[in-house]
Every structure is written in C-alpha cells, then in structure tokens.
N, C-alpha and C positions, 0 to 999 in steps of 0.2 A: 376508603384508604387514602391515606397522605401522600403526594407527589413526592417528597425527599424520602419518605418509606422507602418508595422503591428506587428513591436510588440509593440510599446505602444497603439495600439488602443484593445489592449487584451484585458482589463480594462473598456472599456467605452464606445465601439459600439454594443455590444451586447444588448442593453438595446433597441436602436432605432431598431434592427432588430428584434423586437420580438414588439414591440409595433405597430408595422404597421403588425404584424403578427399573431399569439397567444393570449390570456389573461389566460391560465387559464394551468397547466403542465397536468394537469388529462387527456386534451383534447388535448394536442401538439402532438402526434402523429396519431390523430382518426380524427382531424376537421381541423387543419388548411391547409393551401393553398402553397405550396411552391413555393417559390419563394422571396418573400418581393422586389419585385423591386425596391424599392426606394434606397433598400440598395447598398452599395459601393461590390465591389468584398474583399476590406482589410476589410470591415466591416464584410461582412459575413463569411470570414475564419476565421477572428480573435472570431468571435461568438463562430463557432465552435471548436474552439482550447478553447477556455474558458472553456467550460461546463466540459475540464478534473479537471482546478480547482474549484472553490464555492462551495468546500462542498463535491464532487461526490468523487474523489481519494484522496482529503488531510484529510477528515474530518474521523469519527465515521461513515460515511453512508458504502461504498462500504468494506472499512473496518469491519465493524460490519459483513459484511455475510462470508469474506471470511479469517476473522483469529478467530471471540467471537463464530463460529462456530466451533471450533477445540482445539486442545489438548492446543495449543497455547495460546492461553488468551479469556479471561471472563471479562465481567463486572458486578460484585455483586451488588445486594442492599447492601449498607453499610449503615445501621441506617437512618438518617434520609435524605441519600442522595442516589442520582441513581434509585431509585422507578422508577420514569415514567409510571407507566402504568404497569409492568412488561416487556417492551418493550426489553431493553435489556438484562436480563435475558431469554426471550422467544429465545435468539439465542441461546444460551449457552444451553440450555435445550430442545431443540429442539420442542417446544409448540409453534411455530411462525403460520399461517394462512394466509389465504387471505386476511384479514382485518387488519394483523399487520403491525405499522404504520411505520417500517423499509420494509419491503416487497415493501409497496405501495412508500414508499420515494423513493428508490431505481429506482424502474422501472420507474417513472417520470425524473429522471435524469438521466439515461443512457438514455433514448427514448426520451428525449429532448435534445443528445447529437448526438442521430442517426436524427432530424428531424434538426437538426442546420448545419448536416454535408450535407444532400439532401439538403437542404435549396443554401447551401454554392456550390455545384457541378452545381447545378443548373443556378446561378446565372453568379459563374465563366465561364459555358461553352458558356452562351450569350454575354458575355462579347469579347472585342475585347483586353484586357491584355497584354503589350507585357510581359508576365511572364505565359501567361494562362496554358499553359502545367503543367508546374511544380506544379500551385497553385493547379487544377484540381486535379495531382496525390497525394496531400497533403491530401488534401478534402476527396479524395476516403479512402486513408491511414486511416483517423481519425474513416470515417466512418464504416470502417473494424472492426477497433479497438473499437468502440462504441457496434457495432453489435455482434463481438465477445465475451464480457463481458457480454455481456445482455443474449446470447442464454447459459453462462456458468452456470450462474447463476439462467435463469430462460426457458430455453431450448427451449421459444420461442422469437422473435423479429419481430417486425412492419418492415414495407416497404414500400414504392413509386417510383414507377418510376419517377426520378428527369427532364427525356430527354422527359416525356409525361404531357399534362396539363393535368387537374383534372382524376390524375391516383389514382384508386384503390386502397384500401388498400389490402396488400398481408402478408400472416403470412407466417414467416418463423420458421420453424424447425430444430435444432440442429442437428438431426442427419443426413436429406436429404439435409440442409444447407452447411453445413461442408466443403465439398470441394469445392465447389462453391465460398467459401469465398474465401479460400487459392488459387484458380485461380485467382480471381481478384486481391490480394495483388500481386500475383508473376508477374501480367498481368501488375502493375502500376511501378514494380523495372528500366526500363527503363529512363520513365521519370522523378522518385525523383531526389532531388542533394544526392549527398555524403557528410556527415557531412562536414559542414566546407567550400564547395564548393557554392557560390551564397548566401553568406554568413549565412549562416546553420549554428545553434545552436543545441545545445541536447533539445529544446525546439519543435524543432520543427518535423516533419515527414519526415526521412530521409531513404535513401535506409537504413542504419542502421537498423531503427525503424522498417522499414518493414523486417529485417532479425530476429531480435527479436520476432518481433508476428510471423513471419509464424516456429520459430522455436517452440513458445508455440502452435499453432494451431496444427501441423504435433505432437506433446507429447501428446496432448491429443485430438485428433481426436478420438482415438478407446473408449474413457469414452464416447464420444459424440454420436458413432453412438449404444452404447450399456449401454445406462445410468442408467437401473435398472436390467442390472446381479448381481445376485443373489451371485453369488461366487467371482464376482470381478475379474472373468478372460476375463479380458481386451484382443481385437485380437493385438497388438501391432506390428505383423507380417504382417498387411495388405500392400498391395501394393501402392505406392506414388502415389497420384493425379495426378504428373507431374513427371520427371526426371524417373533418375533409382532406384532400389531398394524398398524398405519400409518404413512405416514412420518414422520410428528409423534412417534408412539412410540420411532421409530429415532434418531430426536435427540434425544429425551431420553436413551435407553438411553447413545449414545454420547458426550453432553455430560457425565453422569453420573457415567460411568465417571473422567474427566476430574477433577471437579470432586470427587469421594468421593478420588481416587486421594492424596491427603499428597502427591503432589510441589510443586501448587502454589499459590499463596495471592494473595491481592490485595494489590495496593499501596499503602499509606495515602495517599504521594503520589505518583498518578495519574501524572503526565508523568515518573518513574523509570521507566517503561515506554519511551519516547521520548529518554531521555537518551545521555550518549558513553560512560556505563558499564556501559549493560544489559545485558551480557554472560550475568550470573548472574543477573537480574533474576528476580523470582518468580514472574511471571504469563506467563512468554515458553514457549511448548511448540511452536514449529519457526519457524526465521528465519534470515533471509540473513544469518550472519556477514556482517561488514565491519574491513575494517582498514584501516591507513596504513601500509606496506610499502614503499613506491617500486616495487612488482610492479606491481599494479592497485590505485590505492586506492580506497577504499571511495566510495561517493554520498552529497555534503551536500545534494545537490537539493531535498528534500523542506521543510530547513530553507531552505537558501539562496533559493532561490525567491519566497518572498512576503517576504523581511528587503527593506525600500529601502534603497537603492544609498547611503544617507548613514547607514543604521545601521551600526556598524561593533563587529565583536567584539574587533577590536584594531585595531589601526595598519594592517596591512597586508590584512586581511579587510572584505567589504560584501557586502550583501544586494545582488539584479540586481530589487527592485521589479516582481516578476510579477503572482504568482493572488493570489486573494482569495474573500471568501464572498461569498455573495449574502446580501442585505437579508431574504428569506426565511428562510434558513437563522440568519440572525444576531437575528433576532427571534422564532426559537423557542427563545431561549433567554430574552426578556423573562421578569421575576420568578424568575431561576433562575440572576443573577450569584454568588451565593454559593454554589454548585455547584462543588465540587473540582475540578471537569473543566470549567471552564470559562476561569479563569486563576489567576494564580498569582505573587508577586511574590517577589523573590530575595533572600537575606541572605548578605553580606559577613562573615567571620568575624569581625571586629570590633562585628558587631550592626547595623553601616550595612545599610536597608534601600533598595534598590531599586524604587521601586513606578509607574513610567512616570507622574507625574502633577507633578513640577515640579522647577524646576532646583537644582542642590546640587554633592555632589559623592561619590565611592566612594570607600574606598582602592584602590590601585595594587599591594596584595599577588600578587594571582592574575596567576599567570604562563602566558600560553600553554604546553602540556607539548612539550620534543621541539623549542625553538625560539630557536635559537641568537642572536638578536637578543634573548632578554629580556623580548620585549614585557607589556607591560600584558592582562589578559582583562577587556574586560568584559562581565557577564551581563546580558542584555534578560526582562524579564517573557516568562513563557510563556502559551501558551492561546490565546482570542480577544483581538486586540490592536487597540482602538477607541479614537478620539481624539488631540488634540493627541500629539506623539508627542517623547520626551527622551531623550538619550542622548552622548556624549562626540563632540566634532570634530576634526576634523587642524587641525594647523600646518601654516603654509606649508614647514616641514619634513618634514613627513610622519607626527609623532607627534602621541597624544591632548593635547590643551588641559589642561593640569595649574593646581592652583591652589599657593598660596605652595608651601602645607604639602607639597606631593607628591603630593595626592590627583588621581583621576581628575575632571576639569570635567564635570558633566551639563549640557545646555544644552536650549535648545527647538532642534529640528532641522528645518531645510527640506530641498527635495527635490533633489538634484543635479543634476538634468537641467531643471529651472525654478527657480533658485534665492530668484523672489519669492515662492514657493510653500508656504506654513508645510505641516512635515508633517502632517496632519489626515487619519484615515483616518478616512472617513468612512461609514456605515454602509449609505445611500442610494448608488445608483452614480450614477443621472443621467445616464443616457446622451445625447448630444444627438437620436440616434436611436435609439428603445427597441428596434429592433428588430437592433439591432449594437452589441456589446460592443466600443466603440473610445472612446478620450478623447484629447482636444486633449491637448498640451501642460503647459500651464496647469490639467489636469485629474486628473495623473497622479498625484495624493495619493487619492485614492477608495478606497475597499473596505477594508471589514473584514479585516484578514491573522489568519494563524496560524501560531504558534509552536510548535504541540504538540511538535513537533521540536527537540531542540535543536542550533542551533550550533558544528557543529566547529570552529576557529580556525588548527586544527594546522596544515594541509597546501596550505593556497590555500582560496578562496570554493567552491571545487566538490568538495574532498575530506572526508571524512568516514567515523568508524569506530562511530557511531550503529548497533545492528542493528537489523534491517529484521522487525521479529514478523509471519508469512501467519499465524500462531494463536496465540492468548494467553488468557489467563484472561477476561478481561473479556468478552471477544467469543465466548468460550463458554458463559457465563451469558446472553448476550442473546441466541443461538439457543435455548437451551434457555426461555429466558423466552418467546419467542415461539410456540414447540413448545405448552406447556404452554396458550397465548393461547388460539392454533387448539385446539386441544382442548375448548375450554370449561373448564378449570381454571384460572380468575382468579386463584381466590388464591392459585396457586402463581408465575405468573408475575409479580405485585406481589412474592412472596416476593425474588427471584431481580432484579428490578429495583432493592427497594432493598436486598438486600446488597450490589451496585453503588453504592449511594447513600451509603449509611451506613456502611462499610469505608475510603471515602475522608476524607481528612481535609486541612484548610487551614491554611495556612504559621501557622506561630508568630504572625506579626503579626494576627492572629484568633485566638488562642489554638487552635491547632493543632484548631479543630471542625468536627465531621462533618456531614457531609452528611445533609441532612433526608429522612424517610422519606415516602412517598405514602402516600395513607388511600386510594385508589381508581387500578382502570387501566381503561383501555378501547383503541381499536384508536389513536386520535390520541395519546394518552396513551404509548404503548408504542411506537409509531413516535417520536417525537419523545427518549423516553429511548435509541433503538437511535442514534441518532443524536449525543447525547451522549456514548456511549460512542464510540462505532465512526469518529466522521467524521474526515478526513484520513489511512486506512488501507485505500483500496482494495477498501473493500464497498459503497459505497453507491447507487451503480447497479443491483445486485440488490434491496438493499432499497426500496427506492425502486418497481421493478418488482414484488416482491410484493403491496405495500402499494396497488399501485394509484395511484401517484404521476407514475411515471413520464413519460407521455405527457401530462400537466396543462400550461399555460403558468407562467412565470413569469421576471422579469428579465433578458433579452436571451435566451430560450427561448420559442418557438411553442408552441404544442399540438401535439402531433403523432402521428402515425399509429402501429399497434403494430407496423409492421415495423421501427421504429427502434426497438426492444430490441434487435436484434440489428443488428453491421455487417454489409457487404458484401463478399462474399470479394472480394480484390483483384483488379483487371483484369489485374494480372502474371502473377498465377499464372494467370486464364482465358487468358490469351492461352499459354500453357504447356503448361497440360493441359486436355485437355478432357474428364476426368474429372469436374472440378469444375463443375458448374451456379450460376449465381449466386442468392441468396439472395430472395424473393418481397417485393417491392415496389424491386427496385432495378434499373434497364435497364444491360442488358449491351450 
C-alpha cells in the first residue's frame, strides 16, 4: 500500500467502513462487531485517523470541555444568538449533566474514535501488509491517544479485545488504567517511523507523536490516579511506570528527546504556528491535517467563532460573534502586552500597516486563493483582540467599501445584530446576572475575542485548511518547564520558560524584538506563562486542574466541587449498558 493512498483516502473510506459496521454513535462502542472485513487495511486506518478531524479536535465539541471550562473562554448567550439549549453556557457554569448534549456529543465521538481504532488493529493484524508493523503501531498510537482523552475527560473508556472474536465489553478506569496505557505507547516506540522516515508527516503517529502523549500521560498521571483530592495535592513524586526516576523525570526524559531531537525549532512568529500554511511549520510534531477539497473540508471553527458577525475577511466571509475570554484570564496578561504571544498586527506588502486602532485604509492586492469572484482579503490583527474594533464594510451591493484610489475602506465597526452598538470588546463581561453568562442585545459587543487562529476566507465562514497541532514545540517546553518546577529545579524550568519568551519575536512595526526574559519563577508565575503559551489549544482544563485552579470561582463560574474534573458518563449509554456505572457525585 502507497503512503499518499492513505492519505487521500482520509476523506472518503471511512464512510464504507462504518456502513458495513455500525449505524447508530450511541451504540458504536456497546453493539457493534469489530472488524468490518470487507474493509481495506488503508481503509480502516484512514478511518481511524479521521475521527481526529469531523468535528472531535477541530470543531466547539472536545474544545467546549476542555478550554469553555476554564478561566480561558466562554461562550455567552449573546441576545438572540448562542442560546441552544443553555448547552454551551452549562460548560462555562458548570450546570452540565448526564443528559447534556455536549457530555453525550463528546463521548460518541471519542468512543467512536477508540472503536475505529480496534476496528483498524484488528483488521491490519489479519492482514498480510508489507507495511503491517508500522500500520499496527499507528493503529495502537491512535488508539491510546483516543482512550487517553476519553478517561481525561470522562475517567472512564470502552474496550475490546481487538485479537478476540465477540470479545466483551471491558470498562476501563483512569486511575487503574493509567499505566497501563503508558506501557503500551512506550511498548509501540519501536515500531513507529520517525517523523519524516517512510514518508511520515505531522499527520500522522509518529515515534514523535508517541513522545508527546506519553510526555502528557506521565504530567498527569498523579490527577488520574487521585482525581477528587480534596486539596489538590497531587503525588507528582510517584515512581515511573518504566525507566528510572518519577513522573516528573519521565517528562523531562520524553520532552527532551523531543526538544534535543533537530527536527524542530521555535517560531520567531508565534501565530505561524495557527496560520492557513502550517503545514511545514516548525514547532508542529502530530496534527489534524485539514484541507479545502469539496470531500470534507477542513474546520474554521476555531477562528470563525469569536470573529463578529460584522468582521469580515472578504466580501462574502464573517465572524458568527461567539466565545471570548474571561476578564481573569485577559488580565493575566496586565504589564505583558508586549509579549509575542500576545498580539500581533498585520503588514500589507506595500508596507500599509494594519493595527486595529483607527480608520484608514489597505490596499485591495490580497486576493482570496481558489476564488473565482476575485475578491479582496483582508487580514484582522491576531492574538487577544480588545477595544474599539475597525475593519472594512459592505455596500449595499455586497462588496468591501473602497476609497477613490482602490484601496480597502477601514472604518469603526458596529455590531450586526444591534446595529447602535459600536464594536467595543470589552474586557469586563458584566453580566446582568453574575451568575449566568447571557447578554441582552444591546450587550453583545462584551469580551475579550481571540484570533490566535487564523482566518480561512477560502471556502465559506466554517471551512478551513488551518492544521490543527494535539503536539508542538512550545507546549513541549512547557510540560518539560513544569517537570522540572515539581522537581525543585527552578532554574531549569525559568530556563525552558524563557526560551519561550525570548525565541519569540514582534512584527516589524516594533522593530521585530524579542520577548523579555523573567529573572525569577515560582508556581503563579509558571502557571500564568503555561498559559501564555498553551491557551485556545485544548489543554487548559488539565492545567488549570493540576495547578489547583480548577474548582476556584470566577466570572459566570461557581466554586465547585472536585467531582467536576471529570464529566458524567452519559445517561444514553447507562440507559444501554449497564456495564457502565456513573461517575461519583453525579445522580443516575
């Protein structure tokens, strides 16, 4: 089998291996049969390699638990948009249940991410392959990686024996799980390629990829095997599953390797990491490919989401005015706007600079790519995006407001859905009820947005070929920074925070300088930098949970109890199997 085989069959074989298999997510990991023999070996890896995209890691699903959970971002009811249900408020506010309809999305798609990957182990190991080894330890890699998000999130995960016919169903537990997992990924490092070797991409499950997860596995091992202390004091100190030392040594060991290994480097600027060409990016070491195909295109979610509905990246593209930060999160960045990673303003090849702060105008060169209309692009600052807010408007024709010359019109922007409403994001949310993330109408300019993402234009408001980094450089120096914390080795983990700092550097318009270095760290100090690097990427609910943050009140968040680290297995699947026991503090 051909190496690009399976990756263009990412897209379009998954569909035959679930239709000779499955019908129904509720029941994908309780009823069906594994195996799908009909299917190809490219067919069922490519399966399972998919379920990381449609929705699971690019979309508002796996995201909604593990950053509208935290200090990080929220998504309001804004007036007459985001209601749902109270669905996405219920994360933010911690009123989520067995029945809520992010809970139950959630575990249908990582557990049909773990029954695609048994599915896929299975298949491959019948198979006579001349690749079978490698695909095998792929298979496993995914499956790890499927199983480990699912017990983080929800502390327990389905199982089968993939090497037994109609093998049982087996629950697993996060806490007597745990190391078990991390033997099996350290058991498949053998037979992965090495990025780049057997023609390996960051797409796919590389010894890399597995040096990544078991560095996150081995960081939060001791939350897993003690997931409702009470004080938050985490054993960090335990002894390593394998090798020498504790878990703290086993992430350094495996960040290490990582970070010593030449493949990859930091990026001077920061949001190249988040752009539509990261493909080859430097710091990306395993991530959801994404494309614009007309197959399945890729997710702009991430950007699209907190852009309002009156920014527009061309003519025919607009933000849907979602999530945003919290006042907390957005004021631990006070005395640290000059921070790379913090924002960042655009330059037009002509030199015209973009810097969100008054009206003017662009040139009209940048042309959507792929789009048969022509249109105009234009680029919005990135980063945290606070204050009066400018940007180009439509004509009652449909096209950006142009001045004599040709150029793009910048103007001051209000809000389309209150159009007396200057756009003002505002830092404060001001809820009228503090204890419910909702705003009037007349309110729906509030919150701090971000742009770390950027903006697809290409393919509609919701498509995008942006990929999607689960492991990258940066966020590997900041577990290993923290390793080092716990350990008592300050000054390694200051080391390791500001080559973070100081690697990064600011747009031309600052004469392209670097990032200032810390003279001291401590545990506030070094939470507050993981944070810096890591937030709008789907970690910060773990950290936040190490750190002892977690369960603290703040901005339309209660105090709350420590069974809310973890959700609640769904009431679909209890009602299902009764295998499943529901999770301690949640009535079944």
């Amino acid at each position: 089998m051909k190496l690009n085989k399976l990756k263009s069959s990412l897209l379009v074989v998954f569909a035959l291996l679930f239709l000779t298999g499955c019908t129904n997510l509720d029941e994908v990991v309780l009823d069906e049969v594994l195996g799908a023999d009909a299917s190809s070996v490219d067919g069922a890896l490519a399966a399972a390699y998919d379920r990381l995209g449609d929705g699971t890691f690019v979309s508002k699903n796996v995201f909604a638990m593990q950053e509208f959970t935290t200090d990080v971002a929220l998504l309001p009811t804004r007036g007459s948009d985001w209601g749902d249900g109270g669905k996405w408020r219920a994360m933010h506010e911690f009123t989520w249940t067995p029945g809520s309809a992010i809970v139950t999305d959630n575990w249908n798609l990582l557990t049909n991410g773990i029954t695609r990957s048994l599915s896929a182990i299975k298949i491959i190991n019948n198979s006579n392959d001349p690749q079978k080894v490698l695909f095998l330890a792929e298979a496993k890699g995914l499956l790890a990686f499927y199983t480990y998000t699912t017990l983080d999130l929800y502390g327990q995960a389905p199982y089968r024996d993939p090497y037994t016919e109609d093998a049982s169903l087996e629950i697993l537990k996060a806490d007597t799980h745990i190391d078990q997992l991390i033997s099996d990924v350290e058991a498949i490092i053998p037979d992965l390629a090495s990025l780049g070797e057997n023609n390996t991409h960051t797409g796919r499950f590389t010894k890399e990829a597995a040096y990544g997860l078991l560095s996150a596995m081995y960081l939060n091992r001791a939350v897993f095997k003690d997931r409702y202390n009470t004080t938050s004091g985490f054993n960090f100190t335990e002894p390593a599953v394998s090798g020498e030392g504790t878990d703290m040594d086993r992430v350094i060991y495996y960040t290490t390797l990582l970070i010593d290994s030449g493949k990859f480097s930091l990026e001077q600027n920061y949001f190249d990491n988040f752009a539509i060409d990261n493909s080859n990016g430097s710091e990306i070491i395993f991530a959801i490919v994404q494309k614009i195909d007309n197959i399945r295109n890729g997710d702009n979610d991430f950007a699209y989401n907190s852009m309002a509905r009156n920014q527009r990246a061309s003519p025919d593209n607009r933000g849907t005015n979602g999530s945003c930060t919290t006042p907390e999160f957005y004021h631990s960045w006070d005395n640290n706007h000059d921070d790379p990673r913090f924002g960042r303003a655009y330059q037009y090849e002509d030199g015209t600079w973009f810097t969100n702060t008054e009206e003017g105008s662009v040139p009209a060169s940048d042309i959507v790519p792929n789009n048969s209309k022509n249109l105009p692009w234009f680029h919005f600052t990135r980063g945290m995006i606070a204050g009066p807010q400018y940007g180009p408007k439509l004509t009652s024709s449909g096209g950006f407001e142009m001045t004599a010359d040709g150029r793009i019109k910048v103007s001051e922007l209000y809000m389309e859905k209150s159009t007396g409403t200057r756009m003002d994001f505002t830092p404060e949310l001001n809820f009228d009820d503090p204890t419910k993330s909702v705003f009037a109408q007349n309110q729906i300019n509030r919150g701090v947005r971000c742009f770390k993402w950027e903006f697809d234009p290409e393919a509609g408001n919701g498509a995008g070929k942006v990929d999607i980094p689960l492991f990258r450089l940066g966020g590997i120096y900041t577990m290993r920074a923290e390793a080092y914390f716990r350990k008592g080795q300050t000054g390694a983990a200051l080391e390791d925070v500001n080559a973070l700092r100081i690697n990064r550097t600011r747009e031309a318009l600052y004469n392209n300088a670097p990032g200032k270095a810390l003279l001291s760290i401590d545990s506030e100090i070094l939470y507050k930098e993981i944070g810096f690097e890591m937030y709008w990427e789907m970690y910060r609910r773990p950290q936040m949970i190490r750190f002892g943050k977690f369960d603290l009140p703040y901005t339309a968040k209660p105090a709350s109890e420590p069974f809310r680290r973890i959700f609640p297995i769904p009431q679909q699947t209890l009602d299902v199997t009764k295998e499943f026991k529901q999770n301690f503090g949640y009535i079944e």
